[in-house]
C-alpha positions as protocol buffer text, in pm:
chain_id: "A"
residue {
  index: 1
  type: UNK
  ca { x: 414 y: -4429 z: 2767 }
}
residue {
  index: 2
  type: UNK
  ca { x: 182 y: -4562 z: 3029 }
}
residue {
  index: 3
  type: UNK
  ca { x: 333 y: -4210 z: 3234 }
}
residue {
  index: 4
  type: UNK
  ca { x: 273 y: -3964 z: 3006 }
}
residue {
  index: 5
  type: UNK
  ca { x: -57 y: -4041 z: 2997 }
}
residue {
  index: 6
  type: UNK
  ca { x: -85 y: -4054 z: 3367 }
}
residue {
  index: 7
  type: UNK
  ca { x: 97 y: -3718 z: 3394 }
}
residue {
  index: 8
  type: UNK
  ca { x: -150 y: -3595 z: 3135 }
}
residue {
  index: 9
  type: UNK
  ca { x: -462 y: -3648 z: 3278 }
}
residue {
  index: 10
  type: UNK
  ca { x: -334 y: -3540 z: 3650 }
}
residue {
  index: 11
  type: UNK
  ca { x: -251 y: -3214 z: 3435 }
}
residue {
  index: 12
  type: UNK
  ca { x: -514 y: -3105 z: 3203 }
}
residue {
  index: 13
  type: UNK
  ca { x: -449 y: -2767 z: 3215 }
}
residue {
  index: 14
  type: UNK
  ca { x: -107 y: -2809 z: 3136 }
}
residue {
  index: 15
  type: UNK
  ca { x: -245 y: -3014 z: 2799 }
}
residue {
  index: 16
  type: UNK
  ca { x: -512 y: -2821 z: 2709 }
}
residue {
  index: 17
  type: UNK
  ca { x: -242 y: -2507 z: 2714 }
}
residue {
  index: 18
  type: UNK
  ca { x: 46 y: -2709 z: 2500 }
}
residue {
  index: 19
  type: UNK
  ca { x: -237 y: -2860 z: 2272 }
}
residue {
  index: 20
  type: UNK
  ca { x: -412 y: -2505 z: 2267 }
}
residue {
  index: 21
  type: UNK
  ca { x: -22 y: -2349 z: 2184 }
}
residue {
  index: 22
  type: UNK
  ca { x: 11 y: -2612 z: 1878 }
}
residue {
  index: 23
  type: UNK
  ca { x: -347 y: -2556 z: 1732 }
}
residue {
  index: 24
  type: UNK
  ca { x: -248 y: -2182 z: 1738 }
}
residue {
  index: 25
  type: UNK
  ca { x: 149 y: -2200 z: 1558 }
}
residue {
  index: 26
  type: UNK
  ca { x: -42 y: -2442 z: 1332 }
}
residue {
  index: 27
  type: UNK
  ca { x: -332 y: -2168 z: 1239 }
}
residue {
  index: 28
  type: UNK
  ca { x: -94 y: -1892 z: 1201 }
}
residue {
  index: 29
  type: UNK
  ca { x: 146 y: -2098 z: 952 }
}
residue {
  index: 30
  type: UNK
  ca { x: -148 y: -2235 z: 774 }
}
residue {
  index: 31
  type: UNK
  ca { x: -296 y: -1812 z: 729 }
}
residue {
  index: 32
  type: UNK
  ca { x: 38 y: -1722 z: 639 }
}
residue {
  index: 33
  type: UNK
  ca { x: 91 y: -1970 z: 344 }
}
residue {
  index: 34
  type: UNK
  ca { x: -257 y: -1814 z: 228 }
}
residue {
  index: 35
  type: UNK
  ca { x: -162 y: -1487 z: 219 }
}
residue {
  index: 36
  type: UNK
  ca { x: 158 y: -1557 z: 66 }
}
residue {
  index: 37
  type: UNK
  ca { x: 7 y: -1764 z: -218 }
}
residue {
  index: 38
  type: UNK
  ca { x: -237 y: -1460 z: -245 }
}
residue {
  index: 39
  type: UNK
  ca { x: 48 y: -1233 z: -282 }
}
residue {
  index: 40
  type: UNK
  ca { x: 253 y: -1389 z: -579 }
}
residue {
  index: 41
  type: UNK
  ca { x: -81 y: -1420 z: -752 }
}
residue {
  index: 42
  type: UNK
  ca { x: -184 y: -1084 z: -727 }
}
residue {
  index: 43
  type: UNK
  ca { x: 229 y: -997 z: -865 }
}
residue {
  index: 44
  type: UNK
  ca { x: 184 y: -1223 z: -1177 }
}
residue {
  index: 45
  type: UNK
  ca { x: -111 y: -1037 z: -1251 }
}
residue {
  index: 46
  type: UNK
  ca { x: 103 y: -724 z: -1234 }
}
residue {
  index: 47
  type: UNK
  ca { x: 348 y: -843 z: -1407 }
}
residue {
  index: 48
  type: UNK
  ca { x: 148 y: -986 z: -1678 }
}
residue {
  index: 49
  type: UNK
  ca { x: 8 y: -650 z: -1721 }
}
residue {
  index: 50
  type: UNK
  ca { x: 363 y: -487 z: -1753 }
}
residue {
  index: 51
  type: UNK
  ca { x: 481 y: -708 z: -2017 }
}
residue {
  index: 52
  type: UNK
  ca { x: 179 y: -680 z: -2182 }
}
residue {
  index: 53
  type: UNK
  ca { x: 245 y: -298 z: -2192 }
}
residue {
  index: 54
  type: UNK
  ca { x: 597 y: -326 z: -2238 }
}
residue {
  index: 55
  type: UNK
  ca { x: 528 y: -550 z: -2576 }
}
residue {
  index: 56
  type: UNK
  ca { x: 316 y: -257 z: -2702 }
}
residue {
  index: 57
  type: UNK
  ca { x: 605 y: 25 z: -2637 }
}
residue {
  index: 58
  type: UNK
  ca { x: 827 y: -214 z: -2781 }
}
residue {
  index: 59
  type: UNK
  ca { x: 593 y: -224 z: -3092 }
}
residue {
  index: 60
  type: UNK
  ca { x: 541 y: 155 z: -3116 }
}
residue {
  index: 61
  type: UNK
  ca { x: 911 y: 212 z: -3077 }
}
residue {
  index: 62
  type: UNK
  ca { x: 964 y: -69 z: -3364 }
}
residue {
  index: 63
  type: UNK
  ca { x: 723 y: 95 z: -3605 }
}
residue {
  index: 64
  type: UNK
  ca { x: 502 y: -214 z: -3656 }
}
residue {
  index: 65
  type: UNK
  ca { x: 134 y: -272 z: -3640 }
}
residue {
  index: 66
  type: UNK
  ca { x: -11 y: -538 z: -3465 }
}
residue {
  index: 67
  type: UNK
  ca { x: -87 y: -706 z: -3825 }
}
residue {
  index: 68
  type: UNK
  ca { x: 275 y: -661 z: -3905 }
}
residue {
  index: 69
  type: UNK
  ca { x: 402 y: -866 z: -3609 }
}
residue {
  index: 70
  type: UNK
  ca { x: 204 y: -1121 z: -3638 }
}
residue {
  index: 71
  type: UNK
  ca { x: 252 y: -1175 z: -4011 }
}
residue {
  index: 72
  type: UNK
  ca { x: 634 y: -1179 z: -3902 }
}
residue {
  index: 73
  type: UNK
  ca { x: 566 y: -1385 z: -3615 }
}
residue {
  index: 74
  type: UNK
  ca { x: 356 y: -1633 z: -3870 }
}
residue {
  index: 75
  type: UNK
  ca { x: 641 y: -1664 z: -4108 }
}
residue {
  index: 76
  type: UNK
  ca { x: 904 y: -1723 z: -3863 }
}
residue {
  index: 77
  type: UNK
  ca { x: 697 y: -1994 z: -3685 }
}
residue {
  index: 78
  type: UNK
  ca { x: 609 y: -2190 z: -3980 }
}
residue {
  index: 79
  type: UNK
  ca { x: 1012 y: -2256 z: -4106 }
}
């Protein structure tokens, strides 16, 4: 142990460049978790959106109001 230390403080430069290298793999992971949490947010808002659409096609296509639905949905639930 007592060498590594020695060896680091006779080379600073070569520490400053390994410590600078891990602050910089560790910057770019931590920005890419970011935008990667960003992304699937920004997808279950489109998706959301789609099956919100797709739900009113699928209504339209049935014949049924709103009202109709949930009335169904209402007496379904409640046996």
């Amino acid at each position: 142990m007592t060498a590594l230390i020695v060896f680091l403080l006779e080379h600073t430069g070569i520490a400053l460049a390994a410590l600078g290298a891990v602050a910089t793999v560790v910057a770019a992971g931590w920005g890419n978790l970011r935008g990667a949490k960003r992304e699937r947010n920004k997808q279950a808002v489109k998706d959301a959106a789609a099956a919100t659409e797709a739900q009113k096609i699928d209504d339209a296509v049935a014949g049924r109001t709103l009202d109709d639905n949930r009335g169904r949905l209402g007496r379904w639930s409640k046996s």
